[in-house]
N, C-alpha and C positions, 0 to 999 in steps of 0.2 A: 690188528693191533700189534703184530710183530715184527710190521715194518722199521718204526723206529732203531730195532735191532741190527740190521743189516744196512742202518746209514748212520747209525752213531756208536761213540764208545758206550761200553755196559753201564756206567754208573749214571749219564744222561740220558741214554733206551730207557732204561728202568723209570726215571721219573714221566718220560715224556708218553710212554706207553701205560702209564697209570692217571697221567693227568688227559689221555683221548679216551681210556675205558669210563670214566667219570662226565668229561664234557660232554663226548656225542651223544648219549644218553640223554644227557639233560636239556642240551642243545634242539634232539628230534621232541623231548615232553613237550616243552613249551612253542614249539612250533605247532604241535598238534592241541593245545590247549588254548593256541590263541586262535588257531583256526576253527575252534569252537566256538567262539567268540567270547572267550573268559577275557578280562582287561591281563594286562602286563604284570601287575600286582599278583592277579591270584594265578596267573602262569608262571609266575616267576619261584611261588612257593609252591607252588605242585613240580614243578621239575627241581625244586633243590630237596622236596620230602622223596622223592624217589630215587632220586639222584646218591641223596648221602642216606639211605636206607641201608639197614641192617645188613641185609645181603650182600648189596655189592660195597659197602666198604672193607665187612669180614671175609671175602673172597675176590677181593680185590690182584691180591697174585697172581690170582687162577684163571686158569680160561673163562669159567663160570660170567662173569661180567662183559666180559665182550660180545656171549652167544646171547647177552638179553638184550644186545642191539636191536633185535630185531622187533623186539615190543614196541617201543614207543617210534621206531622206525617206521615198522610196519602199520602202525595206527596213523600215523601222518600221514602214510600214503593212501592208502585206503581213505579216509577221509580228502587229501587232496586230489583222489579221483574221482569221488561222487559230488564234490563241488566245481569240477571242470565244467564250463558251460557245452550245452550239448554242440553250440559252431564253434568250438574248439578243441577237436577231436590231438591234436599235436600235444595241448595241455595235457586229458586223459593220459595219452601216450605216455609222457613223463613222470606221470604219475607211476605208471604201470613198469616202468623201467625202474623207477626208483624202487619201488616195492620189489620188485627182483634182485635188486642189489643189497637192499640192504636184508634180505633173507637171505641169499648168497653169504653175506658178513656175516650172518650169526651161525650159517651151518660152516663157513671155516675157521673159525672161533675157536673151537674145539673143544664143545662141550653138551653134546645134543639134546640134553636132558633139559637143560636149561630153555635151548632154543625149541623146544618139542614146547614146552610150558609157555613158553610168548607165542609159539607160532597157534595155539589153542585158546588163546584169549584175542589174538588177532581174527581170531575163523572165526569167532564169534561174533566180537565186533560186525565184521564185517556181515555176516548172515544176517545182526539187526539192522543196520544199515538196508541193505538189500529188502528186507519183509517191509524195513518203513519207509522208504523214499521211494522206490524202484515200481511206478503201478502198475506194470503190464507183464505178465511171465516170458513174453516176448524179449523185453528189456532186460530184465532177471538173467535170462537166462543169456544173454550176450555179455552182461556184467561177470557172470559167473567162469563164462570161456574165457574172457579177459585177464581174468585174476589165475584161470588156472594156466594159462599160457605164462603171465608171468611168475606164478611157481615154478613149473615145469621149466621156467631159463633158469631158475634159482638153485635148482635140483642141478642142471647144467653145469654151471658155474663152479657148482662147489663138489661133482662129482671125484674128482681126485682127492677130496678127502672124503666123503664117503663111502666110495668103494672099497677101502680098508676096512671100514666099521662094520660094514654090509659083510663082509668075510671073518670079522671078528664078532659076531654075533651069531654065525652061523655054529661057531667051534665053541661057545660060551655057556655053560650051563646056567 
């Protein structure tokens, strides 16, 4: 979200990086709500009640809002991986790359706390997803390498900002 900054002047960065910390958010809710199979209607009010939620309006400045990309990001993906058909291993795929990226998004964000709280409601998600669709521990457990392979690029991704934090935690009381 601070790209904006390094291709426009301040006072149009400013809006245009507060009008993508508000859209993408709302953009991935209702993507992931229609993939539920909620109508248009009731996706449209779940991603504008989260969307313009208390949170990320009053911390709207701050990094804080950028790093909960990764919630309703990381819930689309997840769910549009367990709906890839099984002869469609390329789908998964993309699944599984998006969910790397946009976890990558919320740990360079710059605000981990935040992103630590999506990314534990997404591991959630995900684990009931897994116990109730997935029959076999064979399967399970291929699903589970899947998703840690695409953390593990997401850890990649975004290790130049974490390796500061990793060092500043270690000197933090």
């Amino acid at each position: 979200f601070s790209l904006p900054f390094y291709l426009l002047d301040y006072r149009p960065a400013l809006l245009v990086a507060a009008f993508l910390k508000l859209f993408a958010p709302g953009l991935f809710t209702i993507l992931f709500l229609r993939r539920l199979g909620l109508g248009a209607g009731a996706a449209l009010v779940g991603a504008v009640a989260y969307t313009f939620g208390g949170y990320n309006v009053l911390w709207l400045s701050w990094a804080h809002v950028g790093s909960g990309i990764a919630l309703p990001a990381g819930l689309y993906y997840v769910e549009m991986a367990f709906q890839a058909p099984p002869d469609q291993p390329r789908r998964r795929g993309l699944a599984l790359l998006g969910f790397a990226l946009a976890h990558a998004a919320g740990l360079l964000a710059g605000h981990p706390e935040t992103f630590f709280f999506g990314v534990i409601l997404v591991g959630a998600y995900l684990l009931a997803r897994l116990l109730g669709s997935t029959p076999s521990w064979r399967a399970r457990a291929r699903r589970v390498g899947e998703f840690g392979v695409a953390a593990a690029l997401a850890l990649a991704l975004a290790a130049g900002q974490l390796l500061p934090f990793v060092a500043y935690l270690a000197h933090s009381a």
